[in-house]
C-alpha positions as CSV (number, residue, x, y, z in Angstrom):
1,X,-22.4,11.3,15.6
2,X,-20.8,8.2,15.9
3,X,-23.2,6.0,13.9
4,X,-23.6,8.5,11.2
5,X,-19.6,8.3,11.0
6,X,-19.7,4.3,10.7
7,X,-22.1,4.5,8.0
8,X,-20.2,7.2,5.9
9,X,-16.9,4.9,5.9
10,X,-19.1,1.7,5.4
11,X,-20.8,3.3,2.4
12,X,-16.6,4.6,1.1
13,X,-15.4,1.3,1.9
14,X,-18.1,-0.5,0.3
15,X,-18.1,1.8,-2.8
16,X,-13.8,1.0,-2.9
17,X,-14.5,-2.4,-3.1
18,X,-16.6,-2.4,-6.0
19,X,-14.6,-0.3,-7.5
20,X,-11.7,-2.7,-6.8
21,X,-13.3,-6.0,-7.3
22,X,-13.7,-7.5,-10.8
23,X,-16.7,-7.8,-12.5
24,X,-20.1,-6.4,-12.1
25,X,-21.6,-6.3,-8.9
26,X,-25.6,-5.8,-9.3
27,X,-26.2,-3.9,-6.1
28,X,-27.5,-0.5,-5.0
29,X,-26.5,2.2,-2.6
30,X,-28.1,0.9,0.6
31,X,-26.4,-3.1,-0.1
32,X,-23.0,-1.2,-1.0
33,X,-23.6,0.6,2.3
34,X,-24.2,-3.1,4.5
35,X,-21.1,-4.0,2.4
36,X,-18.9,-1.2,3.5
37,X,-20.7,-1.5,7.5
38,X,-20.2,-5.4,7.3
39,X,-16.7,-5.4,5.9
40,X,-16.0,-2.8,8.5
41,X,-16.7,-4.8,11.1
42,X,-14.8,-7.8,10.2
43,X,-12.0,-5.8,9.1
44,X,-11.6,-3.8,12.3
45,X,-12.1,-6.9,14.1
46,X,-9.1,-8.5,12.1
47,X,-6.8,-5.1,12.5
48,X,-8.0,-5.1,16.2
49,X,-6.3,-7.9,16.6
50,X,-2.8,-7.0,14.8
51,X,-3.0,-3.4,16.8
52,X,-3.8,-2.1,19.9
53,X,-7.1,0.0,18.3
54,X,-10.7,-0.9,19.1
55,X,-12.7,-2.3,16.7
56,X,-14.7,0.6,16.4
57,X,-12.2,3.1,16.9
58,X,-11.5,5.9,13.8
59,X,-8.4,5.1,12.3
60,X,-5.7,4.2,9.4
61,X,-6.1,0.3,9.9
62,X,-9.3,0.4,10.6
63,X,-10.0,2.1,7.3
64,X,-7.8,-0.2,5.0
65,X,-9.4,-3.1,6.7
66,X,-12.4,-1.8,6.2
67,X,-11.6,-2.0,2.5
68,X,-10.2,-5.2,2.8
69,X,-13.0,-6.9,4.7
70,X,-15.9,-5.5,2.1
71,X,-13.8,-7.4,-0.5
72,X,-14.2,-10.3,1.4
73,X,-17.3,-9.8,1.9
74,X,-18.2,-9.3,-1.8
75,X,-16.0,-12.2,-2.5
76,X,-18.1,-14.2,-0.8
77,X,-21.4,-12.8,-2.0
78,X,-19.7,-13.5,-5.8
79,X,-18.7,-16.9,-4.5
80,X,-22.5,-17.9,-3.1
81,X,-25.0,-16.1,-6.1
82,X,-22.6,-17.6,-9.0
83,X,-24.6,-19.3,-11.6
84,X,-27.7,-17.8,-10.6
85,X,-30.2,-16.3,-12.7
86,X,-32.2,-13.0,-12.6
87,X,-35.5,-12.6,-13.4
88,X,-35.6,-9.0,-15.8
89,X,-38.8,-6.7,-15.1
């Protein structure tokens, strides 16, 4: 149950961050999802260290950090496929 939890809140977090973040973000459930898991871990991480919590414990930092880190995250995604081009189909 555990796992299935930390998916759900990767895929919120990930979906609050594109919602937050400027721009267009070309990316589809299952990348929002890694996103939201991947900005989870490094904002749970960060909180852990501010708080007594675990990193992978269920709670109100670990949630806005989970926000936060996904915005890093796609920050860094913008950052490293700027001034790339796509090819259409």
């Amino acid at each position: 149950m555990g796992i299935i939890l930390f998916l759900i809140m990767g895929l919120v977090a990930g979906l609050i961050a594109r919602a937050i973040m400027p721009g267009s973000q070309k990316m589809g459930l299952l990348a929002t999802t890694v996103v939201g898991v991947v900005g989870s871990f490094v904002g749970g991480f960060v909180a852990s260290l501010f708080t007594h919590h675990s990193v992978l414990e269920f709670n109100t930092s670990g949630i806005i950090g989970s926000i936060l880190g996904a915005l890093a995250v796609l920050f860094i995604m913008g950052y490293a496929t700027r001034g790339r081009t796509y090819a259409r189909v």
